[in-house]
KEGUFI-542900 format. One record per residue: residue number from 1; residue in one letter; x, y, z of N, C-alpha, C in turn. Coordinates in nm, 3 decimals. Atoms other than C-alpha are relative to their C-alpha. Layout:
% residues N
SITE    n  res     n.c1     n.c2     n.c3    ca.c1    ca.c2    ca.c3     c.c1     c.c2     c.c3
SITE  NUM    A        X        Y        Z        X        Y        Z        X        Y        Z
...
This chain:
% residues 201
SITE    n  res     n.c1     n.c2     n.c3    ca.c1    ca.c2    ca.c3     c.c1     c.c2     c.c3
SITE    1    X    0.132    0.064   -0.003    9.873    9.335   10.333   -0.028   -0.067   -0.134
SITE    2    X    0.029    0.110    0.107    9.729    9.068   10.087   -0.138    0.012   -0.066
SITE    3    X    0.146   -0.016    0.056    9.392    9.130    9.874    0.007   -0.126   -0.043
SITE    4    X    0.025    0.084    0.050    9.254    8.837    9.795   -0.146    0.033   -0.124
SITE    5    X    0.158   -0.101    0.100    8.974    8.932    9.472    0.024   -0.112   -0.096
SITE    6    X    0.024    0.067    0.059    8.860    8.771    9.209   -0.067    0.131   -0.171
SITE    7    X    0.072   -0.092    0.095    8.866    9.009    8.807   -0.170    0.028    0.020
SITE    8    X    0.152   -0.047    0.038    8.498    9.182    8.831   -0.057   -0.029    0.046
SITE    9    X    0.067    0.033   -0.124    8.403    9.075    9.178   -0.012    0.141    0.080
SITE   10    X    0.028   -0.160   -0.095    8.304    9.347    9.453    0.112    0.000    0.036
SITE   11    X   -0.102   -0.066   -0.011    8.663    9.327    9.507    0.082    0.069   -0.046
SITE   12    X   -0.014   -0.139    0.095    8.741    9.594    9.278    0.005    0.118    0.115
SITE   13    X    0.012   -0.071   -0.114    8.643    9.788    9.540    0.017    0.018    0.092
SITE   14    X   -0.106   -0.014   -0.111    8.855    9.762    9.830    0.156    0.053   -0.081
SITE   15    X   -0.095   -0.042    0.094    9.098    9.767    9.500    0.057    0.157   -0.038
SITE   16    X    0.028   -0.096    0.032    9.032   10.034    9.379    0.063    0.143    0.156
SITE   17    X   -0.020   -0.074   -0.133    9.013   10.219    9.774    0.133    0.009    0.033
SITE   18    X   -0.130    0.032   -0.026    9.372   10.103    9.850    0.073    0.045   -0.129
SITE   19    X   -0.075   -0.092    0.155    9.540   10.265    9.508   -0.068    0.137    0.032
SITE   20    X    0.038   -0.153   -0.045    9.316   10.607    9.607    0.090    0.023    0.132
SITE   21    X   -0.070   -0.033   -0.163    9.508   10.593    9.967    0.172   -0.030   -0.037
SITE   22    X   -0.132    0.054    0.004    9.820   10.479    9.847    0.020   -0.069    0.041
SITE   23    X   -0.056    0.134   -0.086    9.853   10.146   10.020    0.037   -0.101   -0.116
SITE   24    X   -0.091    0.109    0.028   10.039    9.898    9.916   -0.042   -0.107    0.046
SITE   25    X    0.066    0.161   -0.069    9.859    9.543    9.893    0.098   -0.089   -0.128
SITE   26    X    0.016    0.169    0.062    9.977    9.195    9.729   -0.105   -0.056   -0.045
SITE   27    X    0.151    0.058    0.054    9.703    9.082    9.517    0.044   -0.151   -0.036
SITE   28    X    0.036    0.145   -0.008    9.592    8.718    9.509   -0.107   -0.049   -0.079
SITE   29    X    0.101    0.044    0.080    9.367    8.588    9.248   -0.108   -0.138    0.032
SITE   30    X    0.086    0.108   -0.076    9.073    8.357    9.371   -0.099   -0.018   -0.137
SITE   31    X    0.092    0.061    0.061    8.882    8.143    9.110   -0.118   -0.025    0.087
SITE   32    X    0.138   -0.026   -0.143    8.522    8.178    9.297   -0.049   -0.161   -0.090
SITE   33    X    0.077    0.136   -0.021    8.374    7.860    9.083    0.097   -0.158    0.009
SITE   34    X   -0.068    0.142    0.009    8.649    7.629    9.176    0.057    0.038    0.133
SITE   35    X    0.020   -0.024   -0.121    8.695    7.800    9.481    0.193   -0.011    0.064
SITE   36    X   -0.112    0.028    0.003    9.091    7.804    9.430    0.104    0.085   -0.015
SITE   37    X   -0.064   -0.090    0.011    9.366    7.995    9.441    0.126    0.008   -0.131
SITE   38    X   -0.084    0.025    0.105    9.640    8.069    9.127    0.089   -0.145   -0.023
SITE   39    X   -0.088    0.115   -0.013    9.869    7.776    9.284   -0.033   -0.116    0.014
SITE   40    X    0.115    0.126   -0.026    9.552    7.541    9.339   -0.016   -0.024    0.130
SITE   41    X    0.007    0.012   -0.191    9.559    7.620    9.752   -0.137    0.014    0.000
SITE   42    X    0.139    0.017    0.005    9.187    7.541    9.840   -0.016    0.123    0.065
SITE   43    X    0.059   -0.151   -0.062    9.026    7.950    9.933   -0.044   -0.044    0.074
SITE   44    X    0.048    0.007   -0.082    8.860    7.828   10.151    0.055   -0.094    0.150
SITE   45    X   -0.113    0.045   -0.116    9.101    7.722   10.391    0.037    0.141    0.072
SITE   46    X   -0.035   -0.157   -0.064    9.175    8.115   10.404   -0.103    0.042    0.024
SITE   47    X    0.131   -0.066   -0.097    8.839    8.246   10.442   -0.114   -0.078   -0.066
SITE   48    X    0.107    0.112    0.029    8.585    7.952   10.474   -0.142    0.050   -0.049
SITE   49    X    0.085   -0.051    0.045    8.312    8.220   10.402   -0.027   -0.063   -0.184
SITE   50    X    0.004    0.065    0.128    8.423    8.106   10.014   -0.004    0.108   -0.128
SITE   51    X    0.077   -0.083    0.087    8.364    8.453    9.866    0.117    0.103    0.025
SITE   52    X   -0.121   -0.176   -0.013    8.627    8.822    9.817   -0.109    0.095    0.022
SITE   53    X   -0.172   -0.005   -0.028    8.713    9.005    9.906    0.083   -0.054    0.128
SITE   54    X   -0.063    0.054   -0.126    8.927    8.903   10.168    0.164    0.088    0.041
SITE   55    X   -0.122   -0.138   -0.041    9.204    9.158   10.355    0.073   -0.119    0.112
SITE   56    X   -0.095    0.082   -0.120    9.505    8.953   10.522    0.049    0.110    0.041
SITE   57    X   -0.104   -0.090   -0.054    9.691    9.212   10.737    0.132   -0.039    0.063
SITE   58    X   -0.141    0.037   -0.035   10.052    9.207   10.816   -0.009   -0.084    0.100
SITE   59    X   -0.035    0.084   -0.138   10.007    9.032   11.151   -0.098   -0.125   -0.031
SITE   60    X    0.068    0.102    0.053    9.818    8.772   10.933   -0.161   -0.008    0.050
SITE   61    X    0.132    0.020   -0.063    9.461    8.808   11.108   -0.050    0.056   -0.156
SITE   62    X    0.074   -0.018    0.133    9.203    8.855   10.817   -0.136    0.075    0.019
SITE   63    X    0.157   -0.105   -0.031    8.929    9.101   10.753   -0.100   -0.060   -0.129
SITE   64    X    0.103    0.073    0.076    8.631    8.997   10.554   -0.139    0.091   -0.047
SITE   65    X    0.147   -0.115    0.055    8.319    9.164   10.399    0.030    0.148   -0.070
SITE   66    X   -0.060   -0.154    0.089    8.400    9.488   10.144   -0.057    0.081    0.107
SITE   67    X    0.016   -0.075   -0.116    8.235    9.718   10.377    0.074    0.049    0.083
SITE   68    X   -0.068    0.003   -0.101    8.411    9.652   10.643    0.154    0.030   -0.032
SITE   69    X   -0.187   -0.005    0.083    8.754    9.617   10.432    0.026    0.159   -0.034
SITE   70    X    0.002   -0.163    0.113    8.697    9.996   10.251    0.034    0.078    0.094
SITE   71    X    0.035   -0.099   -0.114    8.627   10.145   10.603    0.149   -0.015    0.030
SITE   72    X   -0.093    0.056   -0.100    8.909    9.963   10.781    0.150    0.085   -0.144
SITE   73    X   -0.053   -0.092    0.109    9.131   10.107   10.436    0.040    0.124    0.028
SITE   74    X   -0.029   -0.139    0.018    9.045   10.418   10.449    0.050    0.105    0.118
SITE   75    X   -0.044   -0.094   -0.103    9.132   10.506   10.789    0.125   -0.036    0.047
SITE   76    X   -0.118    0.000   -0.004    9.449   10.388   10.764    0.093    0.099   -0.053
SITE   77    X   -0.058   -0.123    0.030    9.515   10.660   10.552   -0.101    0.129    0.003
SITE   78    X    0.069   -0.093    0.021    9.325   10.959   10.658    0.004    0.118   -0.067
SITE   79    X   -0.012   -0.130    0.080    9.462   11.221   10.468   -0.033   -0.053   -0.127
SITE   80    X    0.128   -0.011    0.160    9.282   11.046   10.171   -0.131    0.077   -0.005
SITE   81    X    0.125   -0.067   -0.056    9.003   11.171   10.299   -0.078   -0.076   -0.072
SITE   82    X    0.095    0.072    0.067    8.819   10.870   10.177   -0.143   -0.024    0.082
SITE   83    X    0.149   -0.021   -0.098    8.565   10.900   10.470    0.038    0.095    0.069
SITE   84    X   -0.009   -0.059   -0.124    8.430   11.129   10.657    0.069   -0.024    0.157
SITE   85    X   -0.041    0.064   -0.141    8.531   11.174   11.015   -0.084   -0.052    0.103
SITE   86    X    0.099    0.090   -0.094    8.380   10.966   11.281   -0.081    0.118    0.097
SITE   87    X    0.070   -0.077   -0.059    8.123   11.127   11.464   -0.130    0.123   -0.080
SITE   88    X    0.045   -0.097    0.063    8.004   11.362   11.172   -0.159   -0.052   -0.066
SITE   89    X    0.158    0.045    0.038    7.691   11.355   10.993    0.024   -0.085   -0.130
SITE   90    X   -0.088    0.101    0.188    7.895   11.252   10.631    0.041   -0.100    0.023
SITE   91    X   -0.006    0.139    0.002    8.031   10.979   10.816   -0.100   -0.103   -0.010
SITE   92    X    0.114    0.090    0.012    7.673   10.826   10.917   -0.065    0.000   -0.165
SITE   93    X    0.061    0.024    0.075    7.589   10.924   10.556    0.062   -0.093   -0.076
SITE   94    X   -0.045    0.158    0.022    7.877   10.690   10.428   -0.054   -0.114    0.015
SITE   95    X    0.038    0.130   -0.047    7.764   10.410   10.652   -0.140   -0.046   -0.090
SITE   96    X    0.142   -0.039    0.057    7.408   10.495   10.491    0.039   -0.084   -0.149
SITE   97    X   -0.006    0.021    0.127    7.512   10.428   10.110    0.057   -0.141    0.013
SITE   98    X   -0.050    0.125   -0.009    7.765   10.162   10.221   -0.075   -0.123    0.004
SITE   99    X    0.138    0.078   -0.060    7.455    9.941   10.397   -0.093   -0.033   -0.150
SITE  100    X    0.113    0.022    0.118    7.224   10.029   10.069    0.056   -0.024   -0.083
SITE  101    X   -0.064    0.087    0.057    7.446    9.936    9.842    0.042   -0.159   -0.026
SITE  102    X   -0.015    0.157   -0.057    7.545    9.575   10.021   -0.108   -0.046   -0.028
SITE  103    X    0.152    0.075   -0.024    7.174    9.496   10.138   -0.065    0.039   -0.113
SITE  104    X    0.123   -0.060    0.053    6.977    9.688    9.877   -0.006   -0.042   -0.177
SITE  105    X   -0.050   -0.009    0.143    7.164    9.652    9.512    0.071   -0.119   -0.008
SITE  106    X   -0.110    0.141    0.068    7.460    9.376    9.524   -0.079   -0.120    0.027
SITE  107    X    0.067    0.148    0.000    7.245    9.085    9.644   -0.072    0.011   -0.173
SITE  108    X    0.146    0.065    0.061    6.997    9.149    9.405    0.073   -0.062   -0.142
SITE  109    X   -0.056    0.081    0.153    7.260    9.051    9.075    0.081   -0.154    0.049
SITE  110    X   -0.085    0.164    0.000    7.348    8.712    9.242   -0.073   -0.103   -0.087
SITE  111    X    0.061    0.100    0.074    7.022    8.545    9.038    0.082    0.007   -0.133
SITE  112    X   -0.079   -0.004    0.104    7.232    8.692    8.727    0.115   -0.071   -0.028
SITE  113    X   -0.139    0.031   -0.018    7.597    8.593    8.793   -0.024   -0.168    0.055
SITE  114    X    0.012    0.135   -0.040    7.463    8.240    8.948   -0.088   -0.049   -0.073
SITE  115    X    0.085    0.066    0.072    7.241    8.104    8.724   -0.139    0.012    0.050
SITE  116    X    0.075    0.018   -0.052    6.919    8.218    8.861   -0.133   -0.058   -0.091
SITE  117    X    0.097    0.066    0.122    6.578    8.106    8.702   -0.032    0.113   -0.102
SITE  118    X    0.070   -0.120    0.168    6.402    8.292    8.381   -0.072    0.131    0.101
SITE  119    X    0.085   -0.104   -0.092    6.193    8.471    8.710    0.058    0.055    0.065
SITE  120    X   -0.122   -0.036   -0.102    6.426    8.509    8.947    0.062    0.096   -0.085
SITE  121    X   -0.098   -0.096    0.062    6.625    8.713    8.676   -0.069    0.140   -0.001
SITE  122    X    0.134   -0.144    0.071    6.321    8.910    8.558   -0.023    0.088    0.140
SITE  123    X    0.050   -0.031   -0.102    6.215    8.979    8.900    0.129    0.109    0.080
SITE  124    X   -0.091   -0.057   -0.044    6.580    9.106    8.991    0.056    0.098   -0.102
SITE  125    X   -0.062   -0.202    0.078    6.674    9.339    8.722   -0.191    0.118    0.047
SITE  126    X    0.091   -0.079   -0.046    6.308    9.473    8.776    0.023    0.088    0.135
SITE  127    X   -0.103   -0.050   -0.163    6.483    9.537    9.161    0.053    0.116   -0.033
SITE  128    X   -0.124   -0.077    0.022    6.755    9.693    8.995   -0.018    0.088   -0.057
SITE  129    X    0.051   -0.143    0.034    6.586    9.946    8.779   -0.039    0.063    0.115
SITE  130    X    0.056   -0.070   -0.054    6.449   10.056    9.053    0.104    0.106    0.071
SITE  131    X   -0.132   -0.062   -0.096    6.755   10.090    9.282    0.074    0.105   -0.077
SITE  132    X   -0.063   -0.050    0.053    6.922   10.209    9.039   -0.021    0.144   -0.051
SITE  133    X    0.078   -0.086    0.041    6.674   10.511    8.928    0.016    0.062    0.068
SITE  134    X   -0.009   -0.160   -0.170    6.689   10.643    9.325    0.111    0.029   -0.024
SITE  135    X   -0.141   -0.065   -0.035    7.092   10.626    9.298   -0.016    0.127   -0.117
SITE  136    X   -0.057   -0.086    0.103    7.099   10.807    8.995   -0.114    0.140    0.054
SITE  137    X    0.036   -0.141   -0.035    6.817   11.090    9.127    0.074    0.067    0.115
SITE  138    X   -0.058   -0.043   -0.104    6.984   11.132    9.442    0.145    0.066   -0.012
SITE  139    X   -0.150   -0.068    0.005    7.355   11.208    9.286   -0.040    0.112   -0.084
SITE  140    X   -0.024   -0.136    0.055    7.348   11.549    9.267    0.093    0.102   -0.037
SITE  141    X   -0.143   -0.061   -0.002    7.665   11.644    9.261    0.087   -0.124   -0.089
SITE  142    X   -0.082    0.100    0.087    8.014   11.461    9.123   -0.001   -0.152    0.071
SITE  143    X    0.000    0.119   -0.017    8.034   11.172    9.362   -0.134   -0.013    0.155
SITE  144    X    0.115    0.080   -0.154    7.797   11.013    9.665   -0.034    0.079    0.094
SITE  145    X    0.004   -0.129   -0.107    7.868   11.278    9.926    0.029    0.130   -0.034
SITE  146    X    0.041   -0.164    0.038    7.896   11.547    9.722    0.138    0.058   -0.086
SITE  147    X   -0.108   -0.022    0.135    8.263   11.688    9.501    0.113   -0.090    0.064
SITE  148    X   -0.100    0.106   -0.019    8.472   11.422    9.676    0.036   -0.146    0.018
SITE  149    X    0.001    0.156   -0.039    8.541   11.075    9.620    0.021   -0.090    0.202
SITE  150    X    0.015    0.052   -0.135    8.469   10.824    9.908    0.016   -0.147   -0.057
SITE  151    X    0.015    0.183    0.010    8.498   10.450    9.964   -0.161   -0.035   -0.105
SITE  152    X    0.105    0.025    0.062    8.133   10.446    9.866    0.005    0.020   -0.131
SITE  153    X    0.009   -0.060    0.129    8.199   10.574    9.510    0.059   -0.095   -0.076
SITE  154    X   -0.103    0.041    0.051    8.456   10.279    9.443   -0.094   -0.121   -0.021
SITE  155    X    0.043    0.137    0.018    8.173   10.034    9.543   -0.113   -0.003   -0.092
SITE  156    X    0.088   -0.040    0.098    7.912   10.228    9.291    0.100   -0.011   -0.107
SITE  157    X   -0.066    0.016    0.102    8.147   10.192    9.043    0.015   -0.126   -0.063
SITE  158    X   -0.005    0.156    0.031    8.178    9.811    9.071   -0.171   -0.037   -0.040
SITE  159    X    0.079    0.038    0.056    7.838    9.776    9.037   -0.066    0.080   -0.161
SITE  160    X    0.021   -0.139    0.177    7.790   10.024    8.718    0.054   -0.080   -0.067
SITE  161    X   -0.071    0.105    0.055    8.045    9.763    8.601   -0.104   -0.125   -0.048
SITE  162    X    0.092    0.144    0.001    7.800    9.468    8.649   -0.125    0.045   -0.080
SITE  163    X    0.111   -0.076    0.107    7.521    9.694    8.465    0.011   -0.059   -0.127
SITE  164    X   -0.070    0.009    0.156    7.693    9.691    8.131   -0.007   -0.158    0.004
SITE  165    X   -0.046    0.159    0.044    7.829    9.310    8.192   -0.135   -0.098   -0.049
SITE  166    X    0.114    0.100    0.055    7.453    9.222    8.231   -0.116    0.120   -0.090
SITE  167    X    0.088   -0.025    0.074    7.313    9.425    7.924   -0.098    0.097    0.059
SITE  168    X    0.126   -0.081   -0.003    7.130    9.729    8.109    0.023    0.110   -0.085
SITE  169    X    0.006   -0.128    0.088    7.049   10.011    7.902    0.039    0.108    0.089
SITE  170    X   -0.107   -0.110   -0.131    7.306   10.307    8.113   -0.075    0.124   -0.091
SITE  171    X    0.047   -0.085    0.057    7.093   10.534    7.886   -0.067    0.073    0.104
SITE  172    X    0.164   -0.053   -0.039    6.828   10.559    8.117    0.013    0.067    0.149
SITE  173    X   -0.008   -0.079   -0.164    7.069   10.702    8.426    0.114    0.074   -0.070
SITE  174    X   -0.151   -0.159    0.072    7.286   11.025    8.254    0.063    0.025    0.144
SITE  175    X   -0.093   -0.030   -0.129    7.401   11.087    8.633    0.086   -0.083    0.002
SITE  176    X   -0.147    0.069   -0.067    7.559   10.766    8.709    0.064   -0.021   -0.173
SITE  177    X   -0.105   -0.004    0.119    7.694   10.755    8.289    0.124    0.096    0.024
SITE  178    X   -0.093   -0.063    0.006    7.844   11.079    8.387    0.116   -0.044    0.140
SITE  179    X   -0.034    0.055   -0.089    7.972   10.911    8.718    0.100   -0.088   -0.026
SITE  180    X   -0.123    0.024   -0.005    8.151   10.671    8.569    0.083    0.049   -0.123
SITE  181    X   -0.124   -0.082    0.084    8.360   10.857    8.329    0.074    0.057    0.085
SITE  182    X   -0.094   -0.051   -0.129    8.450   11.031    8.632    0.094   -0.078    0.071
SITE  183    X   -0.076    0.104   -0.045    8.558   10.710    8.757    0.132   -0.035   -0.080
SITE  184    X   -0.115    0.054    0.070    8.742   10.568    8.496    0.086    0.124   -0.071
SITE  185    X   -0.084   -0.113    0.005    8.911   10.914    8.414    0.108   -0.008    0.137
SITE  186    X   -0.091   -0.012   -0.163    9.102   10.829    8.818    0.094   -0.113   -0.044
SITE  187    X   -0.132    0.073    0.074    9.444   10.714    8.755   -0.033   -0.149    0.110
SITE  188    X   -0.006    0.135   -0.096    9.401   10.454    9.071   -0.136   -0.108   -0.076
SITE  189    X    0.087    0.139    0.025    9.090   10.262    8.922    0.026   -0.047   -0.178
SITE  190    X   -0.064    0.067    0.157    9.283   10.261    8.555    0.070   -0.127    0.022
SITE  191    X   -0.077    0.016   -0.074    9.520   10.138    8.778   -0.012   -0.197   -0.010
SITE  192    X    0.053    0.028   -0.063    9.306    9.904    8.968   -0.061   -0.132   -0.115
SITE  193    X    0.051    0.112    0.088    9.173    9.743    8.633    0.094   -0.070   -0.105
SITE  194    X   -0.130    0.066    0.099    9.487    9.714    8.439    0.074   -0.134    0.111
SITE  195    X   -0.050    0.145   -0.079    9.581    9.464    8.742   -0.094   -0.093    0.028
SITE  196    X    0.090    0.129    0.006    9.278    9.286    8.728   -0.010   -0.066   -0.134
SITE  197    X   -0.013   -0.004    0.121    9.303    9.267    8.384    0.091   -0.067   -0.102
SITE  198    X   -0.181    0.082    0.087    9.685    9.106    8.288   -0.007    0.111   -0.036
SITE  199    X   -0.100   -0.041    0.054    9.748    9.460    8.190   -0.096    0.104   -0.081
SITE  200    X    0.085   -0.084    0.063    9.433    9.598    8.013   -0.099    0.041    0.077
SITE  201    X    0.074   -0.050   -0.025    9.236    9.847    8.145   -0.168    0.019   -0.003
């Protein structure tokens, strides 16, 4: 299978998921503001959406949306035990974080990362303290669902990432600080960043 990502995009996090399971992907580097691929093949010929991550699978059909990619991941290898099992109550609480995460937190840093206005910015980290205040009361334990990593933990991690990149003070959440040390202490997302990276972690 083929990841298509882009360094310090939410595709970190399918990245990341696939090195915890042991799978074996082909990574593909996608310039998002030129919309191009390493060799200059227009991305959007492969997934006209225009955006990573993007999951080619062996029989070439393509999966699309992190969510959907992490899930579809992790149950390829279930003895990761990167999700619950279907039917359970931990699975719906997965789906739960997965959802608030997408809808609730990653939109809101697109005014940042895209040039939004002086308000638009203000108005969206204001968002993001907020969001960010519930994640961090709610982890009570080491990761999302409680002492075991999950897909969800790979995609809190990417955004903890985007924290720092845009200048928040990580002072003001000691849960998710200690969260990601936990993270970046996991050989797969050292891994995970030394190949997004050329090599540095």
């Amino acid at each position: 299978m083929k990841l298509f990502y882009s360094p310090g995009a939410c595709s970190l996090s399918p990245h990341i998921v696939a090195l915890e399971a042991g799978i074996d992907l082909e990574l593909s580097r996608v310039d998002l503001k030129t919309h191009t691929l390493e060799n200059g093949d227009d991305f959007s010929r492969i997934n006209p959406k225009g955006y990573v991550p993007t999951l080619q699978l062996e029989g070439g059909e393509l999966l699309t949306e992190g969510v959907a990619i992490v899930q579809f991941l992790a149950e390829q290898k279930p003895n990761a035990n990167l999700a619950p099992p279907l039917g359970t109550l931990d699975h719906y609480r997965l789906l739960e974080w997965l959802n608030f995460l997408s809808s609730e937190v990653h939109k809101l840093f697109l005014p940042l990362f895209w040039n939004g206005s002086k308000e638009e910015k203000n108005k969206a980290r204001e968002k993001i303290l907020r969001r960010m205040d519930y994640i961090d009361q709610r982890l009570q334990r080491d990761y999302l669902l409680g002492d075991s990593l999950s897909v969800a933990d790979a995609y809190l991690y990417t955004i903890i990432r985007w924290l720092q990149a845009k200048h928040f003070d990580m002072s003001r959440w000691p849960k998710l600080q200690a969260f990601q040390e936990r993270m970046e202490a996991r050989p797969a997302v050292q891994q995970a960043l030394r190949n997004e990276n050329g090599g540095d972690a």
